[in-house]
C-alpha positions in Angstrom: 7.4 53.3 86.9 5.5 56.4 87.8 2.3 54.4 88.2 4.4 52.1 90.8 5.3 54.8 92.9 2.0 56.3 93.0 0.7 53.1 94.2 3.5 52.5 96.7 2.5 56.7 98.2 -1.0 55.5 98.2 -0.4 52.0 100.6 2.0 54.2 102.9 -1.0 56.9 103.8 -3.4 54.1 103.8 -1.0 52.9 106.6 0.0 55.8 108.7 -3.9 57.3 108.8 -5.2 53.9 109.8 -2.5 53.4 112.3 -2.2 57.4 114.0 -5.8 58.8 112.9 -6.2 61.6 111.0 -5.4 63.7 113.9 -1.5 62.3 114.6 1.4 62.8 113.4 3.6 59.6 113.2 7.1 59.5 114.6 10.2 59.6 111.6 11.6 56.0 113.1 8.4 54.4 112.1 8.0 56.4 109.0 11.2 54.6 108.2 10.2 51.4 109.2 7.2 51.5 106.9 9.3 53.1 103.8 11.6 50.2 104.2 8.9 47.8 104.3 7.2 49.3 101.6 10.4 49.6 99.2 10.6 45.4 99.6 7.1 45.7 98.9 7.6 47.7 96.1 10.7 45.5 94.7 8.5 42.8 94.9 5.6 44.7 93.2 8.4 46.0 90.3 9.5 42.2 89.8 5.8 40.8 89.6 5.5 43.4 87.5 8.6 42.7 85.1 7.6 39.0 85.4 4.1 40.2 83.7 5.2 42.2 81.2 7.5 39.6 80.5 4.8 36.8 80.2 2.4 39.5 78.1 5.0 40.1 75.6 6.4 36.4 75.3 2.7 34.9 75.0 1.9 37.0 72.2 5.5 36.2 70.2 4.8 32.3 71.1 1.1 32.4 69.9 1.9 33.9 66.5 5.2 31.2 66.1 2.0 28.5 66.4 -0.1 30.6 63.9 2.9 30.9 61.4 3.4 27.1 61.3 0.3 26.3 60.9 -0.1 29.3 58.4 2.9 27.9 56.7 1.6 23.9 56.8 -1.5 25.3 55.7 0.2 27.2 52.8 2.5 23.9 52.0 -1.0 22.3 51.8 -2.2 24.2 49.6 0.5 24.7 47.0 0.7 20.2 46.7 -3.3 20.4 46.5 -2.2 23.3 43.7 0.3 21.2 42.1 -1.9 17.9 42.0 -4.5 20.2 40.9 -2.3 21.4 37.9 -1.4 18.0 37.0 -4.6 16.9 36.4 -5.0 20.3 34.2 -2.2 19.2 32.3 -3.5 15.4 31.6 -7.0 16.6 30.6 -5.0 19.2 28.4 -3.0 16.5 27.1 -5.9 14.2 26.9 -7.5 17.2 25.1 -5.0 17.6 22.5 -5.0 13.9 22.1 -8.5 13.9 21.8 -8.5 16.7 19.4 -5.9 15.2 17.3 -7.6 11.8 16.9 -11.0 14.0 15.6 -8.9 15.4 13.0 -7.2 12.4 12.0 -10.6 11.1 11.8 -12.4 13.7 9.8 -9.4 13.5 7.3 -9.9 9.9 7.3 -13.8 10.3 6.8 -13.0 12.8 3.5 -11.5 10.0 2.5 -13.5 7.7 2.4 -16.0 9.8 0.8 -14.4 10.4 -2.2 -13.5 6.6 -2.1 -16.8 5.5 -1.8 -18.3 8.1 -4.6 -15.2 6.2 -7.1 -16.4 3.2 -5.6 -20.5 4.4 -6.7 -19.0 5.3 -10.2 -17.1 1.8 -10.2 -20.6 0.2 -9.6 -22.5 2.4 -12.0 -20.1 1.2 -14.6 -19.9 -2.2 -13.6 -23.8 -2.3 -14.2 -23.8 -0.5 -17.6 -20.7 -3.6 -18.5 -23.3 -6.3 -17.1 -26.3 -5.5 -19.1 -23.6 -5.4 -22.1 -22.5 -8.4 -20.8 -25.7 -10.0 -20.7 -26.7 -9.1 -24.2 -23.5 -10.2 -25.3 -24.4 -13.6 -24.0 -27.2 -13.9 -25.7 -25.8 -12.7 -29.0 -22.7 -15.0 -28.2 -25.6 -18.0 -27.9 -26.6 -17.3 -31.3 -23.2 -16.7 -32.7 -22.1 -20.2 -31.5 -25.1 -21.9 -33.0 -23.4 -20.0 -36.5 -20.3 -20.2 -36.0 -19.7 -23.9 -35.3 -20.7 -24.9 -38.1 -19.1 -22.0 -40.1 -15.7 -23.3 -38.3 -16.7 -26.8 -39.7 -16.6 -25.7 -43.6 -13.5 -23.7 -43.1 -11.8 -26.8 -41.5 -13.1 -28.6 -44.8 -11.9 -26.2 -47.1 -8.8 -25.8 -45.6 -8.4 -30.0 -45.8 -9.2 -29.7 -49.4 -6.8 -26.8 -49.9 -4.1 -28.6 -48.2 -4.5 -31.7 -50.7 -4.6 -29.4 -53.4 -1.8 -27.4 -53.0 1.8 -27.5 -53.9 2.8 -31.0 -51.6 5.5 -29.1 -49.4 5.7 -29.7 -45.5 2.6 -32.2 -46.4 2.9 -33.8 -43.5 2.8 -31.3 -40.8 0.2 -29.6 -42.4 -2.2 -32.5 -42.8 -2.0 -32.8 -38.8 -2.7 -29.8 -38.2 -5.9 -30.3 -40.0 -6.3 -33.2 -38.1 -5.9 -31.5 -34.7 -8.7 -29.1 -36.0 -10.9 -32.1 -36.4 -10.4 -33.5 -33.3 -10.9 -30.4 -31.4 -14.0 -29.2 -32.9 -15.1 -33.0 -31.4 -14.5 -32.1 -28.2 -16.5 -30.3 -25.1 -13.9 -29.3 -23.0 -12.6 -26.6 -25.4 -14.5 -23.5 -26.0 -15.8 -22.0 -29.0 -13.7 -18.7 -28.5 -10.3 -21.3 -28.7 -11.6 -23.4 -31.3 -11.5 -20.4 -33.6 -8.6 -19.2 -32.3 -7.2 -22.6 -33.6 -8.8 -22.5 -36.9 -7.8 -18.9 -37.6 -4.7 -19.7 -36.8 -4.5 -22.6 -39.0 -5.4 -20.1 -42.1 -3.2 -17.6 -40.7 0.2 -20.4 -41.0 -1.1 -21.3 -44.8 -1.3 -18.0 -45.9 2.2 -16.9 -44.7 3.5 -19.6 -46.5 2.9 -18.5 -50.0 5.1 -15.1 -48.8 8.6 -16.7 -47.6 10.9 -18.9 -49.2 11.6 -22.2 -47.0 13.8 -24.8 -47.6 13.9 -28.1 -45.2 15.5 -31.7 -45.6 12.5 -34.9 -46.5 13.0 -38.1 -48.5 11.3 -39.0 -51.9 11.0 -41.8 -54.3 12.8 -41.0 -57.2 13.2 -42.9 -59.4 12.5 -45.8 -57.5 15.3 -44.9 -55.1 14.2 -43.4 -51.7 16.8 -40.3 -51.5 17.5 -37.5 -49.0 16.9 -34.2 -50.6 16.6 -30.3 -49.8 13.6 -29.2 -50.7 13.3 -25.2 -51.8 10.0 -23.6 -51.8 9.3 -19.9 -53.6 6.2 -19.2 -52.2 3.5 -21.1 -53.9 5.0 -20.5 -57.1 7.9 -22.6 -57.3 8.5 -26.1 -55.3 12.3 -27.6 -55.5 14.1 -30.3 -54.5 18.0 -31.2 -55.2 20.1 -34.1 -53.9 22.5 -33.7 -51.3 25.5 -34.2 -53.5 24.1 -31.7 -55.9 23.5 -34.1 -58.7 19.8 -34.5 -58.9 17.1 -31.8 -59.0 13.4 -31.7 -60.2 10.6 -29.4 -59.8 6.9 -29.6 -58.9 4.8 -29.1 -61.8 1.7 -28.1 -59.9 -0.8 -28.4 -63.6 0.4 -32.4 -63.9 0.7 -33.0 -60.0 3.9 -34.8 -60.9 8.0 -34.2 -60.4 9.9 -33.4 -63.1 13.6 -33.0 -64.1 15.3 -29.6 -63.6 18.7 -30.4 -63.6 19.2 -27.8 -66.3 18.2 -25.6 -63.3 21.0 -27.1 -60.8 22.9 -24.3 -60.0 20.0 -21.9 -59.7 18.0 -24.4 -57.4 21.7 -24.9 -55.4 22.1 -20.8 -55.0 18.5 -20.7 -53.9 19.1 -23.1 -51.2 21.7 -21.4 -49.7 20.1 -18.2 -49.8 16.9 -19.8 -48.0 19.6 -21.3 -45.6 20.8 -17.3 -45.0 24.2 -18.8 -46.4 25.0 -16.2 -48.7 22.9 -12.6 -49.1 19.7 -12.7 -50.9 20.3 -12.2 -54.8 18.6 -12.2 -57.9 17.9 -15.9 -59.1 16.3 -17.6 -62.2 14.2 -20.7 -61.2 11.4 -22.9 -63.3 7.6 -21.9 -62.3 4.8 -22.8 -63.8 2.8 -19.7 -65.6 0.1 -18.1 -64.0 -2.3 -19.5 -66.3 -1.1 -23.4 -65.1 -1.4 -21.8 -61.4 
């Protein structure tokens, strides 16, 4: 305001020295004309003034609203491009971890697979040792069956012999089975290893039966009259028969290969039955044999 009115003095005694000279004085009605001039002047002046000031101070407040929004869109900007940014921190993290995890699961996996393929080395060490066996096995097998069929052949004989030789109980069966033996030693599809099997087998069956007493039902000629009998057999020490009715009874004598009478034995022969049967419990019994020096 002080600067105003200093200008205002100065455009007054511009005024009254240009218009009197320096030498005149100016009258006091045109002093006041020129004062009241000069005040619209200077109302005028004040107001441009204001109006100034105004536009000075708003420009600067408008300018920095602009510079805030873009300061603010820039910052907006920044913060998604920070947020995109993290999200593709987090995948490769998560990818990382994944990643990592899988490596792990895979060196685990590799261990493994290690020790399963030294077992597996072992396996094959072993299974080589068991091949060379194998294959010398082979070749002793080769010369075993060139021995042992023939071996297998005599024992079938022997054991045909034995069979007619024996005490005549279960005659039947047992001569087919001998039989069999024949047949299969005839044929190719069997192999050496279950042709022995069947020939052991075959001893095994007659030696078992001279260690249990059996008794079964058969016919015989007796007599002349074909009859249905139990038979009782001890072993090989003692072979029985007796009638169904209990009247007639004989006994092999193994020295004469014949039958003979034994009905003085009847009720011995009849209590052996039934203990053979499991009828009654196994007791002490008196029945014909022949001596060991007949056997």
């Amino acid at each position: 305001m002080n600067n105003s009115k200093f200008i205002v003095g100065l455009y007054i005694g511009y005024d009254i020295i240009n218009y009197f000279g320096e030498d005149r004085s100016p009258p006091i009605n045109y002093l006041k004309i020129i004062r009241g001039n000069y005040m619209k002047h200077f109302h005028r002046l004040t107001t441009n003034i204001v109006i100034i000031s105004f536009m000075l101070i708003a420009i600067p407040m408008i300018l920095p609203a602009q510079t805030l929004s873009q300061v603010l869109n820039g910052q907006t900007e920044r913060t998604l491009l920070a947020q995109d940014s993290q999200l593709r921190v987090d995948t490769v993290v998560e990818q990382t971890r994944k990643m990592e995890d899988k490596y792990r699961a895979t060196l685990k996996e590799i261990d493994g697979l290690q020790i399963y393929n030294k077992l597996l080395e072992l396996q094959i060490e072993n299974q080589a040792r068991v091949k060379v066996d194998l294959e010398k096995s082979i070749v002793v097998a080769s010369q075993i069956n060139r021995q042992i069929v023939p071996t297998m052949t005599k024992m079938i004989e022997s054991l045909d012999q034995f069979v007619s030789l024996d005490i005549p109980f279960l005659l039947d069966e047992r001569t087919e089975r001998v039989d069999s033996l024949k047949e299969i030693m005839e044929r190719q599809d069997v192999t050496v290893a279950e042709k022995f099997r069947k020939v052991s087998e075959a001893y095994q069956i007659e030696n078992d039966y001279g260690k249990t007493i059996e008794t079964y039902k058969d016919t015989l000629d007796v007599d002349g009259k074909t009859l249905q009998l139990d038979f009782l057999k001890v072993g090989r020490i003692s072979f029985m028969y007796q009638s169904i009715d209990g009247k007639t009874s004989g006994v092999w004598n193994q020295r004469t290969k014949q039958w003979e009478d034994a009905d003085s034995h009847r009720n011995e022969i009849k209590m052996g039955l039934k203990i053979a049967k499991k009828q009654i419990a196994p007791d002490l019994v008196i029945l014909p044999v022949d001596t060991a020096e007949t056997i």
